[in-house]
C-alpha positions as CSV (number, residue, x, y, z in Angstrom):
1,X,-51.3,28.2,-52.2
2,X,-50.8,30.1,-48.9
3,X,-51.8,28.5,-45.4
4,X,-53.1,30.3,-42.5
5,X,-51.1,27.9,-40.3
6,X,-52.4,29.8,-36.8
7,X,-55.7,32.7,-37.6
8,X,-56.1,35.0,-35.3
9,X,-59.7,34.7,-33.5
10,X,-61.3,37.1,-30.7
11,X,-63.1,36.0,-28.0
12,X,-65.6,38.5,-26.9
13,X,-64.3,39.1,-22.9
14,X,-67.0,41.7,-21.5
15,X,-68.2,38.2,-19.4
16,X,-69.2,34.7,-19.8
17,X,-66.4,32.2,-20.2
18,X,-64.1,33.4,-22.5
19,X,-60.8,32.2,-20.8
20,X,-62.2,28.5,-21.9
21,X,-63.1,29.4,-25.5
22,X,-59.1,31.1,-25.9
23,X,-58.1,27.4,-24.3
24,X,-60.5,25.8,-26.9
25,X,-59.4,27.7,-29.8
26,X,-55.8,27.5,-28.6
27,X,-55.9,23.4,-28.6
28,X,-57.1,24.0,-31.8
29,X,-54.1,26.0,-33.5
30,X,-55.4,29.5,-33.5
31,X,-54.1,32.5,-31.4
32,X,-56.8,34.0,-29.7
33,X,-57.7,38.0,-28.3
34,X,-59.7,38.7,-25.9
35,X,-61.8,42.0,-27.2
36,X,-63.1,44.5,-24.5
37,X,-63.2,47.9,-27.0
38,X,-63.6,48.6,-30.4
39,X,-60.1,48.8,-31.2
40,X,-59.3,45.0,-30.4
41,X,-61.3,44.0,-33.4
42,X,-58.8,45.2,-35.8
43,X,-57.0,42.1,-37.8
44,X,-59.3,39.4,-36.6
45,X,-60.0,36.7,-39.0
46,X,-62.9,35.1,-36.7
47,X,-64.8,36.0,-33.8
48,X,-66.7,34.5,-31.0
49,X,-69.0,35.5,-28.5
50,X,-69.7,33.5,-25.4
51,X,-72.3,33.2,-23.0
52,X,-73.1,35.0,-19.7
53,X,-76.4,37.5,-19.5
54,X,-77.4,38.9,-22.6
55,X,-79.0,41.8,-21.2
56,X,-76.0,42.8,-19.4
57,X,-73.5,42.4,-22.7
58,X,-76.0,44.9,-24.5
59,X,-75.6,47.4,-21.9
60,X,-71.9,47.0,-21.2
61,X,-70.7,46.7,-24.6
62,X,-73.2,49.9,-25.4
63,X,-71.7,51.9,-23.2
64,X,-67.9,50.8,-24.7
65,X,-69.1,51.6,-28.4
66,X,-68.3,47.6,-28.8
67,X,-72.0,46.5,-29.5
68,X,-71.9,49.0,-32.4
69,X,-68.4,47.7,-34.4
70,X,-69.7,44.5,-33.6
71,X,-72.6,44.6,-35.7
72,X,-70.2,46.2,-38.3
73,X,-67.8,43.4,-38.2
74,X,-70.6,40.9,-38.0
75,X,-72.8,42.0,-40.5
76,X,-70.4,43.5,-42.8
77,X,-66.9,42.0,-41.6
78,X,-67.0,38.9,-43.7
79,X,-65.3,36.6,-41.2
80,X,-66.7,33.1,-39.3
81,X,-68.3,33.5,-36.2
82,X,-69.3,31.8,-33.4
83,X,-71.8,32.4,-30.7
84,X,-72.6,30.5,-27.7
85,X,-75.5,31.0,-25.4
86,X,-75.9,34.4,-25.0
87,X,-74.2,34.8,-28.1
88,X,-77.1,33.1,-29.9
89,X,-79.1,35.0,-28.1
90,X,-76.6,38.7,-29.2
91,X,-76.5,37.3,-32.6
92,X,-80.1,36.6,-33.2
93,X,-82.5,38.7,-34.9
94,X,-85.4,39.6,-32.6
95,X,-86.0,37.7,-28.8
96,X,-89.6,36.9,-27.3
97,X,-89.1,38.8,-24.8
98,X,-89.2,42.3,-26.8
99,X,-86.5,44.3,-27.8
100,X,-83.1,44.3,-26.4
101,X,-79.1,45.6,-27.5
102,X,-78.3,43.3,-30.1
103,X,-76.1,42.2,-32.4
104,X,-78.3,40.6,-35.2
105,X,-76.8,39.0,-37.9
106,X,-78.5,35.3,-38.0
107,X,-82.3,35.5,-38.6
108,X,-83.8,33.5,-35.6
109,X,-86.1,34.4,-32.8
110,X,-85.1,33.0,-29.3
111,X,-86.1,32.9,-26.3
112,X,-84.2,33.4,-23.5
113,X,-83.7,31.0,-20.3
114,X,-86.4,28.5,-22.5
115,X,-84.9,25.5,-20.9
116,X,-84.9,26.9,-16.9
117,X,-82.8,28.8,-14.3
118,X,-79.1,27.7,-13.5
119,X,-80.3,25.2,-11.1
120,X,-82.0,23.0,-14.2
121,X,-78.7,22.8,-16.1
122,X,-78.2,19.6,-18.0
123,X,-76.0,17.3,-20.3
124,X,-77.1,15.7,-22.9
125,X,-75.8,13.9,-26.3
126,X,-76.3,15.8,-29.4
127,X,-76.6,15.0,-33.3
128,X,-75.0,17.4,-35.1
129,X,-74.3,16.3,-38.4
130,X,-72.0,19.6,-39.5
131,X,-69.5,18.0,-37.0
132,X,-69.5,14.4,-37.5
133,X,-71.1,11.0,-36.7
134,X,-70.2,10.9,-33.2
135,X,-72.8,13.0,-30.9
136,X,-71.6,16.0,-29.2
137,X,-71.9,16.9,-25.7
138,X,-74.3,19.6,-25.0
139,X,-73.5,21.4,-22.0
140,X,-77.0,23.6,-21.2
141,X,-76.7,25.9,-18.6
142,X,-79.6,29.0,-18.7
143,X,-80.3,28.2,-22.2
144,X,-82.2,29.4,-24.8
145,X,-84.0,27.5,-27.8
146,X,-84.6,28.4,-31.1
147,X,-88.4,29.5,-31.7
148,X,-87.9,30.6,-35.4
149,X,-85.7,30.2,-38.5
150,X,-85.9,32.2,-41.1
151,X,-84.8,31.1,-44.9
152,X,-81.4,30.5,-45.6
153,X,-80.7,29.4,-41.9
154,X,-80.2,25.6,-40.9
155,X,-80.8,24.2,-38.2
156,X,-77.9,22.2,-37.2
157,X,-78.9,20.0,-33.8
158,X,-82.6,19.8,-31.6
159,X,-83.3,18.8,-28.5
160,X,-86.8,18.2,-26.9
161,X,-88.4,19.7,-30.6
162,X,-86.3,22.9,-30.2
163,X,-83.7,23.8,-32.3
164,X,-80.4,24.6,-30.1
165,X,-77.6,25.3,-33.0
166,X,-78.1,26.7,-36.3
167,X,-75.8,28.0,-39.0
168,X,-76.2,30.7,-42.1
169,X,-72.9,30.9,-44.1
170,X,-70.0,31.1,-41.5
171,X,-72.1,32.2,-38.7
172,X,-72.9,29.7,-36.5
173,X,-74.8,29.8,-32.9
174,X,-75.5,27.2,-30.3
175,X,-77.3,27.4,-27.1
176,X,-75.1,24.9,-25.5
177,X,-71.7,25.5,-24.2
178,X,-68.3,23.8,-26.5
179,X,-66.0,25.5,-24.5
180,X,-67.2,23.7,-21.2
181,X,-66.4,20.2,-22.5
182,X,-63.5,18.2,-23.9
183,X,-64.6,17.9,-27.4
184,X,-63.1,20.8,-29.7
185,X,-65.3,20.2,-32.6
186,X,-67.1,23.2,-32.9
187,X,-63.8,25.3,-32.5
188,X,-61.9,23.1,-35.0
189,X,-64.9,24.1,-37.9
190,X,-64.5,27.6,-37.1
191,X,-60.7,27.5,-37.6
192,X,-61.3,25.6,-40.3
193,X,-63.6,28.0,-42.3
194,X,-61.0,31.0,-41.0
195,X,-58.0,28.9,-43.0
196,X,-60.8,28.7,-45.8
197,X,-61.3,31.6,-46.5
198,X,-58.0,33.1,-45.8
199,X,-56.9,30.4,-48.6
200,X,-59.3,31.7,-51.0
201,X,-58.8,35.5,-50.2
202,X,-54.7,34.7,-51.3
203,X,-55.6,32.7,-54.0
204,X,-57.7,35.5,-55.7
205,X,-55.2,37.6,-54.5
206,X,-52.1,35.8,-56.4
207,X,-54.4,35.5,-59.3
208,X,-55.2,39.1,-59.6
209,X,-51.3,40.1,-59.9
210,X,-50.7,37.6,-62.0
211,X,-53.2,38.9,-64.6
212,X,-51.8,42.6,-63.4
213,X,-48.2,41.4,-64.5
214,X,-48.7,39.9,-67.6
């Protein structure tokens, strides 16, 4: 059996804090890319998209011809991915507020800013079962919430009756921020799931010349 000892993850750099999800994903044993254009998508095995202003990442990454291999690699790339913030908010099917550049990919509706401005930023514990026992920090800045979830998507953590993390395969959002606190949990899964299913990719691989040479 093969081991991905170190994947290679992107880290969506248009805006947002990206420079803290490489240093997460870093202390975690990936390398990490930072992707501006299409281009630096090529040979990722995971992908994450941070927050910042969703509007604004629709518009600049539109212009790049990024929002469009995005939703390629998302929807037909077959690698884990992680969004944050405004990434739940890029990766989500449909918004409240009316249409908007997205990604798509996980079938929620959110709404945007549902917990206040950047003034009513908060901290709070979190149960999120998917990463352990121990609660998780939940750093809210700007967030959004969950309104719907659409079968085959679990909601993974609430807070106030609003769901703020949900997963469907190896797509996971959250509308708190990992990357802002000490606690690498959420990046260790996602490196996790890369060494996954690199493992299982090689291991079908092997098997498939073995029957070939016999």
């Amino acid at each position: 059996m093969t081991v991905l000892s170190r994947p290679l993850v992107g880290v969506v750099a248009v805006q947002g804090a990206f420079a803290e999800h490489e240093e997460a994903l870093r202390a975690v044993g990936a390398r990490s890319r930072q992707v501006r254009v299409p281009a630096d998508l090529t040979g990722l095995q995971g992908l994450v998209i941070p927050g910042g202003e969703s509007t604004t990442f629709g518009l600049v990454a539109g212009r790049s011809g990024l929002l469009e291999a995005l939703r390629r690699l998302v929807h037909h790339g077959g690698i884990p991915v992680l969004g944050t913030c405004a990434g739940m908010i890029m990766l989500a099917a449909e918004t409240t507020a009316g249409a908007q550049p997205l990604v798509g990919g996980i079938d929620i509706t959110v709404r945007r800013n549902a917990f206040g401005s950047q003034v009513a930023s908060f901290e709070v514990e979190l149960d999120v079962p998917l990463l352990g026992a121990e609660p998780f920090p939940g750093v809210f800045i700007r967030a959004p919430w969950i309104e719907r979830a659409g079968r085959g998507v679990e909601v993974m953590a609430s807070y106030a009756g609003r769901g703020v993390a949900a997963r469907s395969g190896d797509l996971v959002v959250t509308a708190f921020h990992p990357e802002l606190t000490g606690d690498r949990r959420v990046h260790a899964w996602l490196v996790d799931r890369v060494r996954a299913r690199r493992t299982t990719y090689e291991d079908a691989r092997e098997e498939e010349s073995g029957v070939r040479a016999q």
